[in-house]
ZAMARGU-4260 file (C-alpha; in steps of 0.2 Angstrom, whole numbers, plus 5000, padded with zeros to 4 digits):
<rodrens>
0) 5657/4571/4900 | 5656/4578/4884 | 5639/4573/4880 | 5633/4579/4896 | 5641/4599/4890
5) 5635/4598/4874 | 5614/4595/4884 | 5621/4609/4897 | 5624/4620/4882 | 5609/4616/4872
10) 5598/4620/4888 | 5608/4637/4890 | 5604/4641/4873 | 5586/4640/4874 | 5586/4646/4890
15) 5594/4662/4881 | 5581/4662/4866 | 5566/4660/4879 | 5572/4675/4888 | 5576/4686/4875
20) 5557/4680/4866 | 5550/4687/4883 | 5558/4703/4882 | 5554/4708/4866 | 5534/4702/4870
25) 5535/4714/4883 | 5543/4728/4874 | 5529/4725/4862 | 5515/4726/4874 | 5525/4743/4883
30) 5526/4749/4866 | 5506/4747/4864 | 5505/4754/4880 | 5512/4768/4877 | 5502/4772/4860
35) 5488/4769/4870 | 5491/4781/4881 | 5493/4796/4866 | 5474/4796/4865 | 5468/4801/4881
40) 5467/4821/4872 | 5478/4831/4882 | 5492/4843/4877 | 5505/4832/4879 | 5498/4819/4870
45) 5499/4832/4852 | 5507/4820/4840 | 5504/4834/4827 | 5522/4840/4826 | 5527/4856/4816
50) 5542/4860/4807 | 5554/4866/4821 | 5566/4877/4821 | 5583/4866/4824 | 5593/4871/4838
55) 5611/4864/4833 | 5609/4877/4815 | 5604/4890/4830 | 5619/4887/4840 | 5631/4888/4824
60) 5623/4904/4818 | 5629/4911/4836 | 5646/4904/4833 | 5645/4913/4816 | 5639/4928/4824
65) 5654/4929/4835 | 5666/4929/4818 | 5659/4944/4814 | 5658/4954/4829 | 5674/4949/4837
70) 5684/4944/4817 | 5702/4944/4828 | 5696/4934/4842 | 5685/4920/4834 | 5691/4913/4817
75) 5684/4899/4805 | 5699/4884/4806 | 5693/4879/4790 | 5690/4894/4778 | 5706/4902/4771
80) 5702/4919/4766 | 5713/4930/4756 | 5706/4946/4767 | 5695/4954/4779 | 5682/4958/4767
85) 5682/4939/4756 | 5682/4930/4776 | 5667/4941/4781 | 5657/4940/4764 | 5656/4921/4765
90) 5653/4923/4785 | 5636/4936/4782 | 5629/4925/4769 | 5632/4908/4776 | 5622/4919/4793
95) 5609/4926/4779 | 5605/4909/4772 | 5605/4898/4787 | 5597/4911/4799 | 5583/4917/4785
100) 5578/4897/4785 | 5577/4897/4803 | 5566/4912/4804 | 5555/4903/4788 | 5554/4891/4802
105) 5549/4896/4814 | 5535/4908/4807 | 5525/4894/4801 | 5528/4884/4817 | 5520/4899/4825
110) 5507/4901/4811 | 5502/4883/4812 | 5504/4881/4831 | 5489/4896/4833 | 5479/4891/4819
115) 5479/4873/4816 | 5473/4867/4799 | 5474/4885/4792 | 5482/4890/4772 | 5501/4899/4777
120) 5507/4908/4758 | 5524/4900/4759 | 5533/4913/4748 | 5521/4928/4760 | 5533/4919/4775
125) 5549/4919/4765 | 5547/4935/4761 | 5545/4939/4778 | 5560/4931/4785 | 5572/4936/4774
130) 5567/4956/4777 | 5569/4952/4795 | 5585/4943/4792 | 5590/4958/4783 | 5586/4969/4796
135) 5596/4961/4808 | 5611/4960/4800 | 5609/4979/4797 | 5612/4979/4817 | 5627/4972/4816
140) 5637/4989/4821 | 5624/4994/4833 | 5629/4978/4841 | 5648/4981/4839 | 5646/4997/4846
145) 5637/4992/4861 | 5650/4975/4863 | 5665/4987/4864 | 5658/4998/4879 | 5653/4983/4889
150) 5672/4976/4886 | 5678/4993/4891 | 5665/4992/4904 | 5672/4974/4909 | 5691/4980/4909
155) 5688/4996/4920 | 5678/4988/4933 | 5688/4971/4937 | 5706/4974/4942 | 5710/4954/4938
160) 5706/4960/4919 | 5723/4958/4910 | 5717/4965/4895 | 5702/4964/4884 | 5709/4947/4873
165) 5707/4941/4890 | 5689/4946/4893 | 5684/4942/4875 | 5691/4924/4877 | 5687/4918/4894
170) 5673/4929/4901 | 5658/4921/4903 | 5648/4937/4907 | 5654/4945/4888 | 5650/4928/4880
175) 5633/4931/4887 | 5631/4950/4883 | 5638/4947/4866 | 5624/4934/4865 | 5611/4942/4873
180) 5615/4958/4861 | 5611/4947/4847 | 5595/4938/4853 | 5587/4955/4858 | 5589/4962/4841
185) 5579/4948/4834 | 5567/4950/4849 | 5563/4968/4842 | 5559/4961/4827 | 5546/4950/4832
190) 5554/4934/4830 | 5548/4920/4840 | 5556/4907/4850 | 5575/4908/4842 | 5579/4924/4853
195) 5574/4913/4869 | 5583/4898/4859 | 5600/4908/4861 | 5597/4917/4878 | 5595/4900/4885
200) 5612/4891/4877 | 5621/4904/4883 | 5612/4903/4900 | 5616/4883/4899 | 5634/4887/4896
205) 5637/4901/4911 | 5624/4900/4921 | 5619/4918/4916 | 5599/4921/4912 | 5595/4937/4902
210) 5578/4935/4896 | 5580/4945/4875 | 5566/4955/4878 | 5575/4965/4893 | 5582/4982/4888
215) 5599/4983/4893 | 5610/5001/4890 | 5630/5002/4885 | 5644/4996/4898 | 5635/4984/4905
220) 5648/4974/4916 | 5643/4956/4924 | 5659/4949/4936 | 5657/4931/4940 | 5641/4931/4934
225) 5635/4912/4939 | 5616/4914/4945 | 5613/4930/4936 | 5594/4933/4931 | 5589/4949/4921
230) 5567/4946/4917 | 5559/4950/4902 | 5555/4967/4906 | 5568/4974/4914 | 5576/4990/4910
235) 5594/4991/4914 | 5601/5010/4908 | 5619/5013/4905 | 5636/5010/4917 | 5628/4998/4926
240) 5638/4983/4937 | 5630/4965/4942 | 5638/4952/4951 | 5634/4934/4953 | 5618/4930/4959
245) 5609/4944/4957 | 5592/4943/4952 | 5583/4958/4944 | 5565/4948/4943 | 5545/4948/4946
250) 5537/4954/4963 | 5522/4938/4959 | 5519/4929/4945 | 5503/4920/4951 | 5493/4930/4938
255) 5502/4917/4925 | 5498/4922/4906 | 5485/4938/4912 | 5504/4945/4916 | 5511/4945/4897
260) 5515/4961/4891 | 5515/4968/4909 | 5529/4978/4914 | 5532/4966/4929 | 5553/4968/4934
265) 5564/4983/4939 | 5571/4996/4930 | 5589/4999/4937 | 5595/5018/4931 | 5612/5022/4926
270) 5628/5020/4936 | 5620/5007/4946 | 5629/4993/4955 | 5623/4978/4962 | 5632/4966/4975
275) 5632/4948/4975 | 5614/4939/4978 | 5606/4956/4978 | 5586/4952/4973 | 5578/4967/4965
280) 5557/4963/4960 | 5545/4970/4955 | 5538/4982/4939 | 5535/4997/4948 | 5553/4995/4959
285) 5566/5009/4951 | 5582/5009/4957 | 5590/5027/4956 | 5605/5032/4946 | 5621/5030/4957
290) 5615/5019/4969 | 5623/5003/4976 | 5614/4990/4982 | 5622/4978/4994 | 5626/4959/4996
295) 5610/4950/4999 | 5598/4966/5000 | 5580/4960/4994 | 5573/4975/4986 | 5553/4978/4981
300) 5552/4997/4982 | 5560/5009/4970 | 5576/5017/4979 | 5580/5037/4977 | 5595/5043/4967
305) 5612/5039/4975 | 5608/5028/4989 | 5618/5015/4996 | 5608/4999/5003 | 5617/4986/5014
310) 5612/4973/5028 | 5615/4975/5045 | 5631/4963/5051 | 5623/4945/5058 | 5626/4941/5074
315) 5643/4930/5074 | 5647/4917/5087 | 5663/4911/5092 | 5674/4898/5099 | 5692/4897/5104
320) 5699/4885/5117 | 5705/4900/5128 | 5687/4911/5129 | 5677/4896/5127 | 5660/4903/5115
325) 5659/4921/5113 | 5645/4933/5104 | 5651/4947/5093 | 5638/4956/5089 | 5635/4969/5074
330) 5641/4986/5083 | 5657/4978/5087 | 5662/4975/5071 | 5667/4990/5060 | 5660/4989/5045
335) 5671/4987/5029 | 5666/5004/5017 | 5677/4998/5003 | 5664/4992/4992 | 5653/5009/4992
340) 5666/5017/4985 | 5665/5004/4967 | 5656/5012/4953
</rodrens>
């Protein structure tokens, strides 16, 4: 019996080594497959990769940012400062350092990317970015200021608001202002692809798309905000409420790259409101000051100062076990008027 084992192991044994000299044949001849199919000359197959700018040092230059803006609210667990002023030294200049090599970055990505082959001056591109980084932190109380109106904005505009440590900490639509804010500053400055870079973490943390190039005004207040998008040329003015939803987008985009630099979404004037899954598109579309726009409206035309745009009630069926099915139809109903009275 025992001999018979050890000839029953033995085969397993080999029968193991076969297979796993099989698999990695194969793996070889799927790894040449795969080289091979690098040189058929398509865009995808551009193995010339640039130094990119690196998306986690992105992400912790936002979380950096947020010290600064909100210093009571978001605090570094591991630096002990003596004072306000020692914490946010070593906060600016950690941001200066790390965001100035991003920007570095990401100018001779671009630089390389539209003219492969061609001589960058390196210290011409340092130079560069670390003006611009300059530049940016010298925005830092624009942002503040324009931050404090959206959370008073936020506060006066949802009765569920405790109070403002609340909003700071747990709203997802002033986590993506505050980003946003920051993203569009840099947008201003020309920098490429880091703006889109933040926009788009916060838009995979909240579900919230606001493109940095749109030109947003002071208290803007987003509720709920899941499914939010604000296009790249949209104008939003001041004292202007969005619920989840909402889109504030393109009429066509068919023209594809012939479009860039075209004034292709809305521009919502000030006091403005606009209801859960409201679509507003279009370049030329301007939606008046004090106007609401209701639940679900799809809007392509501009709308006049002070109008209030809703849908007609559906056509509601229904069925109890004493009147069997019945049809209520829209005049029956009387149509709730709380929601034209929010500004």
């Amino acid at each position: 019996m025992s001999k018979e084992k050890d000839i029953k192991s033995f085969q397993g044994k080999n029968f193991f080594q076969e297979a796993e000299i099989e698999k990695a044949k194969r793996l070889r001849e799927i790894e040449k497959m795969i080289v091979a199919d690098y040189q058929k000359g398509r865009d995808i197959d551009n193995t010339e990769v640039y130094n990119q700018p690196d998306q986690e040092a992105v992400i912790e230059i936002i979380q950096k940012m947020f010290r600064i803006l909100f210093p009571g609210y978001y605090r570094d667990r591991f630096f002990k400062g003596y004072n306000l002023e020692s914490s946010i030294t070593v906060l600016v200049e950690d941001v200066m350092y790390n965001l100035e090599k991003q920007i570095a970055t990401v100018l001779n990505y671009q630089k390389q990317g539209e003219n492969p082959g061609s001589h960058i001056c390196q210290s011409q591109v340092e130079n560069r970015a670390s003006e611009i980084t300059l530049k940016f932190l010298e925005q830092i109380p624009k942002m503040r200021e324009y931050l404090d109106t959206d959370l008073e904005a936020t506060l006066q505009g949802d009765p569920a608001a405790l109070n403002k440590d609340e909003i700071v900490l747990s709203y997802p639509g002033i986590y993506t202002i505050t980003i946003y804010r920051m993203a569009h500053e840099l947008f201003l400055l020309d920098v490429p692809l880091i703006p889109r870079m933040m926009t788009e973490y916060a838009h995979g943390k909240t579900g919230i798309d606001i493109h940095p190039g749109a030109s947003i005004g002071k208290y803007f207040f987003i509720d709920h905000g899941t499914g939010i998008v604000v296009g790249s040329t949209t104008i939003i003015g001041e004292h202007v409420k969005i619920y989840q939803g909402v889109t504030v987008g393109a009429l066509s985009t068919s023209g594809g790259q012939k479009l860039r630099g075209i004034k292709r979404h809305p521009t919502i004037e000030d006091y403005v409101t606009l209801y859960s899954g409201a679509s507003i598109l279009g370049g030329n579309t301007i939606i008046g000051a004090h106007s609401v726009i209701g639940s679900n409206a799809f809007i392509t035309s501009s709308i006049p100062e002070g109008t209030k745009v809703s849908i007609k009630n559906q056509e509601l069926q229904f069925k109890t076990k004493k009147s069997g099915e019945e049809t209520l139809k829209a005049k029956d109903l009387k149509p709730d008027s709380e929601w034209i009275k929010l500004k």
